[in-house]
SELUMKE-274348 format. One record per residue (C-alpha): residue number from 1; residue in three letters; x, y, z. Coordinates in steps of 0.2 Angstrom, whole numbers, padded with zeros to 4 digits. Layout:
SELUMKE-274348
+-----+------+-------+-------+-------+
|  nr | rest |  east | north |    up |
+-----+------+-------+-------+-------+
| NUM |  ALA |     X |     Y |     Z |
...
+-----+------+-------+-------+-------+
***
This chain:
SELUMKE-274348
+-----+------+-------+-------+-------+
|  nr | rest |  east | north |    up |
+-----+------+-------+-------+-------+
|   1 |  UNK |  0435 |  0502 |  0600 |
|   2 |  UNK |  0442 |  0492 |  0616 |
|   3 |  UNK |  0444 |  0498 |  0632 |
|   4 |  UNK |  0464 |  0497 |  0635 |
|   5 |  UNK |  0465 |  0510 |  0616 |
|   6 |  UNK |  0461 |  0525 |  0629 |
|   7 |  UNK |  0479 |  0529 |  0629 |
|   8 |  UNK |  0489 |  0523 |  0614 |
|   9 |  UNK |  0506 |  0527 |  0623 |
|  10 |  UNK |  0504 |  0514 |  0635 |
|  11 |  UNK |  0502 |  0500 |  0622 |
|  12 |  UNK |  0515 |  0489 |  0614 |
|  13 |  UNK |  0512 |  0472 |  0603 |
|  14 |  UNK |  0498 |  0466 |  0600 |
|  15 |  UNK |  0487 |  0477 |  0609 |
|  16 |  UNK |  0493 |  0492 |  0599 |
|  17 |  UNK |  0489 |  0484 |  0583 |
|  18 |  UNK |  0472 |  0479 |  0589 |
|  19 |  UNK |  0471 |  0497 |  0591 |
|  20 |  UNK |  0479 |  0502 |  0577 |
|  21 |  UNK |  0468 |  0494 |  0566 |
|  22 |  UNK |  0451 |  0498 |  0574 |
|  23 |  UNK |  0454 |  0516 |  0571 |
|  24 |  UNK |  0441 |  0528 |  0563 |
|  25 |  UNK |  0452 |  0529 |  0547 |
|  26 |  UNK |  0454 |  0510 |  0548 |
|  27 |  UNK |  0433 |  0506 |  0547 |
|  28 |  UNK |  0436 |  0516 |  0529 |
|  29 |  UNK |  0447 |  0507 |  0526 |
|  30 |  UNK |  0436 |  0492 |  0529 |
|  31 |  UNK |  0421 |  0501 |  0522 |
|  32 |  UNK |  0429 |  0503 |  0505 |
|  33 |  UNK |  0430 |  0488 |  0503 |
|  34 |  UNK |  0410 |  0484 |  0506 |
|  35 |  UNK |  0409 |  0496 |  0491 |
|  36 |  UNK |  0420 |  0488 |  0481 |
|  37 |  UNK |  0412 |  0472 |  0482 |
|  38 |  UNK |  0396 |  0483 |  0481 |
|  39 |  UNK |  0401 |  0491 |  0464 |
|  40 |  UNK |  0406 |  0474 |  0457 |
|  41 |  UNK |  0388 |  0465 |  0462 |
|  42 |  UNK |  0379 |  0480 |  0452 |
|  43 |  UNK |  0390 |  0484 |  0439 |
|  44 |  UNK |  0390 |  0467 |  0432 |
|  45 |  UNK |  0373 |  0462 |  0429 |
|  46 |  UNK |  0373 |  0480 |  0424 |
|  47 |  UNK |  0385 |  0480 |  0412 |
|  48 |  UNK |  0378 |  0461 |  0405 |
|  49 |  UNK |  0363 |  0471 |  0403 |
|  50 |  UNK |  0369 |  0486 |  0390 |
|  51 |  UNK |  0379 |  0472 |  0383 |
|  52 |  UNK |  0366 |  0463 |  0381 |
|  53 |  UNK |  0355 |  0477 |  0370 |
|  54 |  UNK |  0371 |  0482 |  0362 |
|  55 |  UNK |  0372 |  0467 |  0354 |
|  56 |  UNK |  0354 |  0464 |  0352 |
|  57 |  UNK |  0355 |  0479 |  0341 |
|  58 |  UNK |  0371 |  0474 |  0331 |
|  59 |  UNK |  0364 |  0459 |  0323 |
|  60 |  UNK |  0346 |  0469 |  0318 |
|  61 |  UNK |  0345 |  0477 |  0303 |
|  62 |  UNK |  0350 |  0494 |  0300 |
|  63 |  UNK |  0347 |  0509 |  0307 |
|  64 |  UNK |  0347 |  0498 |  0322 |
|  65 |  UNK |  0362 |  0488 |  0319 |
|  66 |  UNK |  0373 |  0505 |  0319 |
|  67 |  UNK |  0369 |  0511 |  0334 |
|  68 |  UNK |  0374 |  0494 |  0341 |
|  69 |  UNK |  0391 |  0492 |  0332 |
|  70 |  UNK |  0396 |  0511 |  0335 |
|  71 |  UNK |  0393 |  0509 |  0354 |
|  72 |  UNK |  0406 |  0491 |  0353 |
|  73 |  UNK |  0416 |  0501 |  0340 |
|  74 |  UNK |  0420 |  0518 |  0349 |
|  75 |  UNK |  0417 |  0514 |  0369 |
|  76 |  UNK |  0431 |  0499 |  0365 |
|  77 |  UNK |  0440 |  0509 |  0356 |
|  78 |  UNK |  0444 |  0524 |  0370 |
|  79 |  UNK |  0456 |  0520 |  0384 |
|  80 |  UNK |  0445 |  0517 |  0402 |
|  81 |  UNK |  0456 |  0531 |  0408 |
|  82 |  UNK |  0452 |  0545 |  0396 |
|  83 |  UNK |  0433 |  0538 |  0393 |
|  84 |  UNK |  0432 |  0539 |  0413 |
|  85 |  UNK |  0440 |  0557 |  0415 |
|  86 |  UNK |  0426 |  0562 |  0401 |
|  87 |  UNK |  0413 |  0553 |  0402 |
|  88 |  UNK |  0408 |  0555 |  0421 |
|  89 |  UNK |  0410 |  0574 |  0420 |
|  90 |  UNK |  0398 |  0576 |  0404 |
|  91 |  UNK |  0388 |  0565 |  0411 |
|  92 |  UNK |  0387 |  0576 |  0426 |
|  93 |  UNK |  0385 |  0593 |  0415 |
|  94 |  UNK |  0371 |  0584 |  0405 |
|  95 |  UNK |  0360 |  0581 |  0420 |
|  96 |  UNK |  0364 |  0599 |  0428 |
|  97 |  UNK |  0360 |  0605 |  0410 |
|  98 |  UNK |  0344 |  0597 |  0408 |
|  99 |  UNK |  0339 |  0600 |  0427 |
| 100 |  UNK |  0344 |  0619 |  0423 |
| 101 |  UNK |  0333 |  0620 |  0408 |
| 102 |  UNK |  0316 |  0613 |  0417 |
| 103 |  UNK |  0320 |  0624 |  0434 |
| 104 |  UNK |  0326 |  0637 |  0430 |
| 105 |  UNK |  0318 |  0644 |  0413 |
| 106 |  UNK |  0321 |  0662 |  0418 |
| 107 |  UNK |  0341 |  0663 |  0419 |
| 108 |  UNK |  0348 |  0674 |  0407 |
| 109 |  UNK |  0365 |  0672 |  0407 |
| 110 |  UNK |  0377 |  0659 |  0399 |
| 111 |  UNK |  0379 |  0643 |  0404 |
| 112 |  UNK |  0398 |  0642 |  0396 |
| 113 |  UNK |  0407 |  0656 |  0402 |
| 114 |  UNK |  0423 |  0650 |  0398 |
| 115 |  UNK |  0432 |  0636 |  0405 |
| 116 |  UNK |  0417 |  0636 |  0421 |
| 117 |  UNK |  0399 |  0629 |  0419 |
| 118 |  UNK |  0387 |  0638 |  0427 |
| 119 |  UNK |  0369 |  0633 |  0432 |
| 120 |  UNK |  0357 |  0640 |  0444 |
| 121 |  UNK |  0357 |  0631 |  0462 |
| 122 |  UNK |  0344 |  0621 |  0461 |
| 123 |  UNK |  0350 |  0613 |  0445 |
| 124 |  UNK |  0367 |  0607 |  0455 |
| 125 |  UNK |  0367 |  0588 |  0458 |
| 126 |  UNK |  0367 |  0583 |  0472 |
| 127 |  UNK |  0363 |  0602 |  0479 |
| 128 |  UNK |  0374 |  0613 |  0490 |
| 129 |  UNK |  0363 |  0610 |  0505 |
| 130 |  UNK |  0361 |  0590 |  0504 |
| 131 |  UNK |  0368 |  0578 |  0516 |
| 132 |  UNK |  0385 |  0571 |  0514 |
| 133 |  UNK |  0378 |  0554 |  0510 |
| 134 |  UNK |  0368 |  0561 |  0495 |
| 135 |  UNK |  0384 |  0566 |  0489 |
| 136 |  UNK |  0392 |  0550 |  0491 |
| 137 |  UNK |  0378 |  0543 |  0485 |
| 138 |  UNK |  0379 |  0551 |  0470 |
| 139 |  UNK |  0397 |  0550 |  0464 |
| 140 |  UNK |  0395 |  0532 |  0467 |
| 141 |  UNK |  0379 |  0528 |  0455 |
| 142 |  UNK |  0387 |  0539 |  0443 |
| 143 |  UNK |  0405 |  0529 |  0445 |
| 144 |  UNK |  0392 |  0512 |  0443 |
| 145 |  UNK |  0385 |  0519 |  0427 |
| 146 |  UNK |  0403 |  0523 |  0419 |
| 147 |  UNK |  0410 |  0505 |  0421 |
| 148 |  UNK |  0390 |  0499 |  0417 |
| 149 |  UNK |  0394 |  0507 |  0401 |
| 150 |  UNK |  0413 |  0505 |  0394 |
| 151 |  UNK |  0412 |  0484 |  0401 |
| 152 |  UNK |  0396 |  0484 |  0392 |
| 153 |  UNK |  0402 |  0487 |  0375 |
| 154 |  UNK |  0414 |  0474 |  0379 |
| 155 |  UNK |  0401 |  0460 |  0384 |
| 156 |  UNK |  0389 |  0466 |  0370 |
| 157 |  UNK |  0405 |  0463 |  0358 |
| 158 |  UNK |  0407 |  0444 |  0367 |
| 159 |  UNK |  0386 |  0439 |  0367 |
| 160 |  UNK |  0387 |  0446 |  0349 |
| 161 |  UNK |  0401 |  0435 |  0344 |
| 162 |  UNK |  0393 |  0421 |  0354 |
| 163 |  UNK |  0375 |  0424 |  0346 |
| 164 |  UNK |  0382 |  0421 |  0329 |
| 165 |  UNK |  0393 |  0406 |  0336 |
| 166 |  UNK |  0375 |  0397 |  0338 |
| 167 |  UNK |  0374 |  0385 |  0323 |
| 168 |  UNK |  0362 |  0393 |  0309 |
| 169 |  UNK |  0353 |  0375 |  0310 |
| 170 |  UNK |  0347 |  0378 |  0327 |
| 171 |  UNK |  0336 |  0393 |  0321 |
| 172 |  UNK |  0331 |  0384 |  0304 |
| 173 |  UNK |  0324 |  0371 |  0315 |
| 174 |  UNK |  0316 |  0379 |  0326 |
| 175 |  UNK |  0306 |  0390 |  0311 |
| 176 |  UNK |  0302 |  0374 |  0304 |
| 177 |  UNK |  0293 |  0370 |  0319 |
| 178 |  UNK |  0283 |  0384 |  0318 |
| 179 |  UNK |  0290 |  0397 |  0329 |
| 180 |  UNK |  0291 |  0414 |  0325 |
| 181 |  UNK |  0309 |  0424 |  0324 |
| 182 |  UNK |  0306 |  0430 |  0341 |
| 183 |  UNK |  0301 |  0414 |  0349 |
| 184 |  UNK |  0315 |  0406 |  0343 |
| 185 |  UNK |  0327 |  0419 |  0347 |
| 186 |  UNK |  0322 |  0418 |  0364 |
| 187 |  UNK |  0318 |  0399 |  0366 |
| 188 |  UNK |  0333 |  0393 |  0354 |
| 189 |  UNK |  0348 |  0406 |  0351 |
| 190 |  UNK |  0349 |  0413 |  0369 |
| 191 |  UNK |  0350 |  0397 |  0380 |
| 192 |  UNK |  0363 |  0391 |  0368 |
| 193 |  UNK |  0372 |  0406 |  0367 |
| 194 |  UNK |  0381 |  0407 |  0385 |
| 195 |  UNK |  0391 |  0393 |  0381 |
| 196 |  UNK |  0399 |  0403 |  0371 |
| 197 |  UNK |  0399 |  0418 |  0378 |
| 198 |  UNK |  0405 |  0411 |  0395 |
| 199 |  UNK |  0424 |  0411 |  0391 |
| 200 |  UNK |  0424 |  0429 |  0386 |
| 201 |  UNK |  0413 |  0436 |  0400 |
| 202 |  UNK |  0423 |  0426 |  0412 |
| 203 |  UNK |  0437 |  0435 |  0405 |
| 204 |  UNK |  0427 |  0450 |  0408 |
| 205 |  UNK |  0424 |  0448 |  0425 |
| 206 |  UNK |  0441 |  0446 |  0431 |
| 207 |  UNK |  0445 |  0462 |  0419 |
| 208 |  UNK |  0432 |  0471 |  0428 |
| 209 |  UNK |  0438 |  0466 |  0445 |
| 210 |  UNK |  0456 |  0474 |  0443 |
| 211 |  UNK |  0449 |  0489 |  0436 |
| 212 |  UNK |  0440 |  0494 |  0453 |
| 213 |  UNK |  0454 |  0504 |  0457 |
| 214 |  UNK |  0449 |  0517 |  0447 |
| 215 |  UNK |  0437 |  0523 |  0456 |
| 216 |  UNK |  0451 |  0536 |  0464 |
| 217 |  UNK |  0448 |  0544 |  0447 |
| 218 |  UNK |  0429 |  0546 |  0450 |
| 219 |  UNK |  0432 |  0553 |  0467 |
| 220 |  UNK |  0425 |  0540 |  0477 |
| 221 |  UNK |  0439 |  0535 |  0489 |
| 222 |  UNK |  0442 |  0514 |  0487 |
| 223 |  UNK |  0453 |  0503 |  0495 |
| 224 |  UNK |  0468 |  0509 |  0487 |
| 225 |  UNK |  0465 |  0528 |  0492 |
| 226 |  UNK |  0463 |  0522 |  0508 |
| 227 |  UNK |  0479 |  0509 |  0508 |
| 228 |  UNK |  0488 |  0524 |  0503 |
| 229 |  UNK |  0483 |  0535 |  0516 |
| 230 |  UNK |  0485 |  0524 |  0531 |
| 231 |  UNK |  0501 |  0516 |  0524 |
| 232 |  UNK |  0512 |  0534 |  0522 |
| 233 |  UNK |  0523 |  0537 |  0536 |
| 234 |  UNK |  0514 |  0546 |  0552 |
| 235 |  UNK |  0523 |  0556 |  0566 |
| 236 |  UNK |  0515 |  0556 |  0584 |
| 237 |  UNK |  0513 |  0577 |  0579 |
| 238 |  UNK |  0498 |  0571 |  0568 |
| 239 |  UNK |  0490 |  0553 |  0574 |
| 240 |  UNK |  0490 |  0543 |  0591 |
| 241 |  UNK |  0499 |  0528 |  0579 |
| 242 |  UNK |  0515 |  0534 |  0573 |
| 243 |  UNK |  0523 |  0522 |  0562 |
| 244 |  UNK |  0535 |  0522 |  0545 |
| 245 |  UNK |  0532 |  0520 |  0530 |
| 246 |  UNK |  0520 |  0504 |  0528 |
| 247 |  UNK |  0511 |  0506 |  0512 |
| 248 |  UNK |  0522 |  0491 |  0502 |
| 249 |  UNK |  0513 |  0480 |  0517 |
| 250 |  UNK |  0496 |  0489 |  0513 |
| 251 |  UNK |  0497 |  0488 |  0494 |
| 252 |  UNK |  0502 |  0468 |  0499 |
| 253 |  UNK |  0486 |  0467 |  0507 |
| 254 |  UNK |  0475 |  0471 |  0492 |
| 255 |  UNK |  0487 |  0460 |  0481 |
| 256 |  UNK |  0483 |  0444 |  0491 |
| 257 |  UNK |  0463 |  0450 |  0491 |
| 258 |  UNK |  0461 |  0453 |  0473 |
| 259 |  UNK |  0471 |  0436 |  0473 |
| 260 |  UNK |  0460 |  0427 |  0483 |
| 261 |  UNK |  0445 |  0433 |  0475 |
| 262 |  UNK |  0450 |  0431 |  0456 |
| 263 |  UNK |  0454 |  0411 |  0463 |
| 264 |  UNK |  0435 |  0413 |  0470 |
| 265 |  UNK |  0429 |  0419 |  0455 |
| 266 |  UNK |  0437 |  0405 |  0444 |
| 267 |  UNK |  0428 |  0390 |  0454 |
| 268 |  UNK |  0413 |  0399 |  0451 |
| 269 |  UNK |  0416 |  0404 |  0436 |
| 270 |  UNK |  0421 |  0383 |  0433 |
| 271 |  UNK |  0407 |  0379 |  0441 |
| 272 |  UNK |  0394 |  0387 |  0431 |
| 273 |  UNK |  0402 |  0383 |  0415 |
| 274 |  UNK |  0400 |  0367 |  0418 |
| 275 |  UNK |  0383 |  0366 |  0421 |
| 276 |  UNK |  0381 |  0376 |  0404 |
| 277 |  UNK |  0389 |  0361 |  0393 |
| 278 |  UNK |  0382 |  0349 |  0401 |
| 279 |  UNK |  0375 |  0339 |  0388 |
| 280 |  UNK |  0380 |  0352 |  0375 |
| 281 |  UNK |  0385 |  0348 |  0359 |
| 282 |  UNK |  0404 |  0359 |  0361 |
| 283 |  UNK |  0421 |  0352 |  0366 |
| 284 |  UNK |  0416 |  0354 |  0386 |
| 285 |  UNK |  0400 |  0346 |  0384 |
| 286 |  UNK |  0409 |  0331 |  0376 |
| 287 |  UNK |  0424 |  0331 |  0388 |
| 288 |  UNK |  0409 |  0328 |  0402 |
| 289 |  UNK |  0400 |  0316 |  0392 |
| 290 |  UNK |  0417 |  0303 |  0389 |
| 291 |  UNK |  0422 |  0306 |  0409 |
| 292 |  UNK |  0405 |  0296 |  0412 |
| 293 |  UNK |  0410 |  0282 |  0401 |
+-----+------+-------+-------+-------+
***
């Protein structure tokens, strides 16, 4: 990137960590971490969202309400790790499956032929030919989806808990008045119901945050791929930077910036809850209300 990293022998100090750390390898680096923050800033709101319908469906009436408590039940119940090892590659077989049946109608042989799935070409996803930022692409709406999923059935667990948490009174009153079940679910239960729900999605959040690192699993290569790369020892035989083994400094690096923004994420978090009780009747609400006295 500078001028005085045209011959890396040459350089000592400061200049040669300048240069060292505004290599090609280095701007991964630095670009995994855009795409973590990336995958965090969608999968939330994504994940609130399936939460959101999962526990919408738990408290209707059955049929309904099964469907909602079985996805809470079994997506909770499997460990991240085994559901994201499965889940992304039958996700990935369904939609090369379905693509495979509507394109190619004609093929003859067996998808399943033994431990290999086979479909036509133009049922891959993304296809041979595509760029290598389709394929990136790709992997990485597929790894959004996986952790919109599993931390989905675990907000749709806490709003479920938190829509029942709401005082039954609330809901009486509101009919009384006139409004109509969905009126008053919408008007009554679900402004009252992030109070409650706060704490446990807060919780979430910081849950969700440490678990970005397993997107080395889904084979898009994060920070920690990339800390462990540049961190190994390198010989002058294979980079213009040898050094030793520097990944305990690397791996310290991500420590103090998952640190910095979990103690980001709590003033925010503070901030908002805040604003939620204010004026609420919950313990919150009336710690704010005797600090004004």
């Amino acid at each position: 990137m500078f001028s005085y990293c045209a011959d890396p022998d040459t350089l000592s100090g400061l200049s040669w960590l300048s240069c060292y750390l505004t290599t090609g390898k280095h701007m991964m680096l630095y670009y995994s971490l855009g795409t973590v923050l990336l995958l965090l800033a969608i999968t939330a709101p994504a994940a609130l969202a399936f939460g959101f319908m999962g526990a919408m469906s738990a408290r209707t009436r059955a049929p309904f309400s099964w469907f909602g408590k079985a996805y809470i039940a079994l997506v909770r119940g499997i460990p991240d790790i085994a559901f994201f090892l499965f889940f992304v590659i039958a996700l990935d077989q369904l939609f090369e499956w379905m693509r495979h049946k509507a394109l190619c109608p004609d093929w003859d042989q067996p998808i399943r032929q033994g431990n290999d799935f086979v479909v036509c070409d133009a049922a891959k996803l993304p296809l041979s030919n595509a760029s290598q930022w389709v394929h990136e692409v790709y992997g990485f709406s597929l790894a959004v989806l996986t952790f919109a999923i599993v931390f989905g059935a675990f907000a749709a667990n806490v709003l479920y808990g938190a829509m029942r948490a709401v005082p039954r009174g609330q809901m009486e009153t509101a009919e009384a008045y006139g409004m109509s079940q969905r009126q008053s679910f919408w008007r009554v239960l679900v402004p009252q119901m992030w109070v409650y729900a706060l704490p446990g999605l807060s919780n979430l959040w910081m849950v969700l945050i440490k678990a970005t690192p397993l997107l080395f699993l889904l084979g898009v290569e994060d920070i920690v791929y990339w800390s462990r790369e540049l961190g190994g020892s390198k010989t002058a035989r294979f980079t213009a930077y040898p050094h030793a083994d520097w990944r305990m400094w690397y791996f310290f690096g991500l420590l103090v910036f998952y640190l910095l923004f979990t103690k980001f994420s709590e003033v925010v978090l503070e901030r908002i809850m805040a604003r939620l009780t204010h004026g609420q009747a919950t313990s919150g609400g009336e710690a704010q209300r005797k600090a004004t006295i």
